[in-house]
N, C-alpha and C positions, 0 to 999 in steps of 0.2 A: 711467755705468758700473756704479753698483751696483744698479739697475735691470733693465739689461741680465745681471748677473750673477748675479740673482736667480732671473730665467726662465729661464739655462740652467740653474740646481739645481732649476728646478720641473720641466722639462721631462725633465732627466736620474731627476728621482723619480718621473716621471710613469712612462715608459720600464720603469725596472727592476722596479716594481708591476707594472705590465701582464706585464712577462716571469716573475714570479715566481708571479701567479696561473695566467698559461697552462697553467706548468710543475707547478703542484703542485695544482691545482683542477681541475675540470669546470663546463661552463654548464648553465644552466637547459636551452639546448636540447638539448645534447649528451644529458642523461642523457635527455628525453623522446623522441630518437630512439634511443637504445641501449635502453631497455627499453619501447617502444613505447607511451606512454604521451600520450593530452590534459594540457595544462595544469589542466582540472579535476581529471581523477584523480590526478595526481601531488601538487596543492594537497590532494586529500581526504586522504588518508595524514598530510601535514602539519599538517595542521587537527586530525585524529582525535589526534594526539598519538603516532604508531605513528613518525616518521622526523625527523631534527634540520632546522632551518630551514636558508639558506642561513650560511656561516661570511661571507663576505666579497659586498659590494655597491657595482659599477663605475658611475658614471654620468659621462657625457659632457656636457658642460655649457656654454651661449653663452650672453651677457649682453652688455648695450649699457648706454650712459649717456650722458646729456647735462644740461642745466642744468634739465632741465625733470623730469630724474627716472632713475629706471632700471629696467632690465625685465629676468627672469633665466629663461630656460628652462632644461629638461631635453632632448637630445635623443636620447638613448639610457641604457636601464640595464641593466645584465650581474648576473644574480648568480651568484656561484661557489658550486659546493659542495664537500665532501672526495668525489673518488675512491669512498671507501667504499659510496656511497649508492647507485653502482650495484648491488652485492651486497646492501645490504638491501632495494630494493628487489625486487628477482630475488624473495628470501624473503618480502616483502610481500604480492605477487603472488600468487604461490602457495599462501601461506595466506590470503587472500580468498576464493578460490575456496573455503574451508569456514567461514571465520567472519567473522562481522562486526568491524567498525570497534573498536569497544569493546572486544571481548576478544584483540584482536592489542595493540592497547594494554596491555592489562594484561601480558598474554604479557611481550611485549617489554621493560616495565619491571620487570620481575619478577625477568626472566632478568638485565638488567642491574644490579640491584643482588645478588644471588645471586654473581655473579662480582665486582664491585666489595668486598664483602665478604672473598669468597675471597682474594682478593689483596692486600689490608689486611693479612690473618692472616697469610697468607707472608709479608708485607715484615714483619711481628713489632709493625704499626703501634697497635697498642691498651696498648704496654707503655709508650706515650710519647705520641706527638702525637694520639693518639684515647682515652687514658686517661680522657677524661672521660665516654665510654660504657661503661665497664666499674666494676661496685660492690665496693667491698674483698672481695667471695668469686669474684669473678672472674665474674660473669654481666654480659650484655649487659644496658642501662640498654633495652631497645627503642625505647619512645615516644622516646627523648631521638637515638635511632639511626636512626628512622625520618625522623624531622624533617631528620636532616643528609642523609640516602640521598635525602628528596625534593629537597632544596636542589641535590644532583648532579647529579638526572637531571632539576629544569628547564634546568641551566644546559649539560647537554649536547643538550636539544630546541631552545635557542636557538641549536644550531651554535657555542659559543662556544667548545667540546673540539676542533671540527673543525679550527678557528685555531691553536690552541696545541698537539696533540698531533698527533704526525706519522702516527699508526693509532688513531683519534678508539674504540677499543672499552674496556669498561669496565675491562679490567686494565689499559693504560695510561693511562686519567684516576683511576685508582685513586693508581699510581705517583706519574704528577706530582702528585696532592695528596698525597702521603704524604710525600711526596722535599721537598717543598716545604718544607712542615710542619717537617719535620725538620731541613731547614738553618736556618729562623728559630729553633728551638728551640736550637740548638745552639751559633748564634750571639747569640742573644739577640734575635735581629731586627736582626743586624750590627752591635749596640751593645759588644760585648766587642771591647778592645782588640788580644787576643790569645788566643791558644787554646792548652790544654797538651797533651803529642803522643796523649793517646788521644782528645781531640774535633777533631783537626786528619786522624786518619785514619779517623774516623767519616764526617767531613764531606766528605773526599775522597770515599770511599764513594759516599755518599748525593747527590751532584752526577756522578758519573759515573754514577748510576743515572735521576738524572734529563734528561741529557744523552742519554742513550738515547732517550728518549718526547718531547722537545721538538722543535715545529719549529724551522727557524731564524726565521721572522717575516716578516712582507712588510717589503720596505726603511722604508716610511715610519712601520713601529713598532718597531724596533729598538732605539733607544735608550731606549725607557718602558717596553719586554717583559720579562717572570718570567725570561730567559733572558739579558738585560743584567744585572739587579737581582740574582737568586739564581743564578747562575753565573759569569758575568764579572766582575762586582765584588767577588762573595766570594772568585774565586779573588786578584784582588788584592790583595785585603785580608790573608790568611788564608795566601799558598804564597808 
């Protein structure tokens, strides 16, 4: 029976993943026939460092065994990506047609740390969880700012923004690391017992703000997601 009852929660997790990337993803083929594009050229963008890698990777999988061993194929793999990538693409396109590989990269990471910046300063984030870019006369630290901006934008080329932010563009990866930031900050990293009511309506604040930009998660990361840990739990803990 617990056997049996194991494979229906694999199966029911199998199930709700599958329906959750349908729903909020696009495949490798999909976006190669919506912006007419070979599997090479759509890899060269990705390669050049100009467009995020796939966020999420489905594979279909059979395996045998017996006393003499076991043998495990692959016999399909899906990759998803965010929605979005058809519109950067679109823009990819088009500035191809005038420049190379190399300077749409740079473009592209320019612009998004320019706006990632932008968005920091409105959320007011350098008075507190980025203080340590800024020197007692108030100037940016750069080298020390450049370092953290590269740290971003490998980790939004690896598609891993497109997972966790619901519109993967730099003012909302901007958010959810600011928002972030600021509830561990506030909470101590959810070590304080208790809050007094001006960091209880900070924190409210700053989880409704980051509850704006989060996804919800594919089912079978739910319970280990920035969105279990820094908003469910702290509302727990904390309201």
């Amino acid at each position: 029976m617990l056997i049996k009852a194991k494979i229906t929660e694999d199966l029911l997790m199998q199930k709700t993943t599958k329906q959750y990337l349908q729903q909020h993803y696009c495949t490798l083929e999909h976006l190669l026939k919506t912006c007419d594009l070979s599997e090479t050229e759509f890899f060269a963008y990705i390669d050049a460092q100009c467009l995020p890698k796939h966020s999420y990777e489905w594979q279909e999988r059979s395996a045998v065994s017996s006393f003499l061993g076991k043998h495990e194929w692959v016999e399909e793999t899906i990759l998803y990506y965010h929605p979005r990538h058809v519109l950067l693409l679109h823009d990819l396109i088009t500035w191809h047609r005038y420049m190379v590989f190399e300077d749409i990269a740079k473009a592209v990471e320019e612009d998004f740390k320019v706006h990632y910046i932008a968005k920091a300063k409105e959320l007011d984030a350098f008075s507190d969880v980025l203080s340590e870019y800024v020197d007692k006369k108030g100037e940016m630290k750069q080298a020390a700012l450049e370092e953290f901006l590269d740290g971003e934008w490998r980790s939004y080329l690896e598609g891993i923004y497109g997972l966790c932010t619901n519109e993967p563009t730099a003012e909302n990866i901007a958010t959810k690391e600011m928002m972030w930031r600021r509830i561990r900050l506030i909470t101590a990293d959810g070590s304080k017992a208790t809050l007094n009511d001006q960091e209880r309506v900070l924190l409210k604040q700053t989880i409704q703000i980051l509850d704006g930009v989060l996804t919800p998660f594919a089912p079978y990361e739910r319970a280990h997601s920035s969105r279990e840990k820094w908003i469910n739990a702290v509302i727990v803990k904390y309201f």
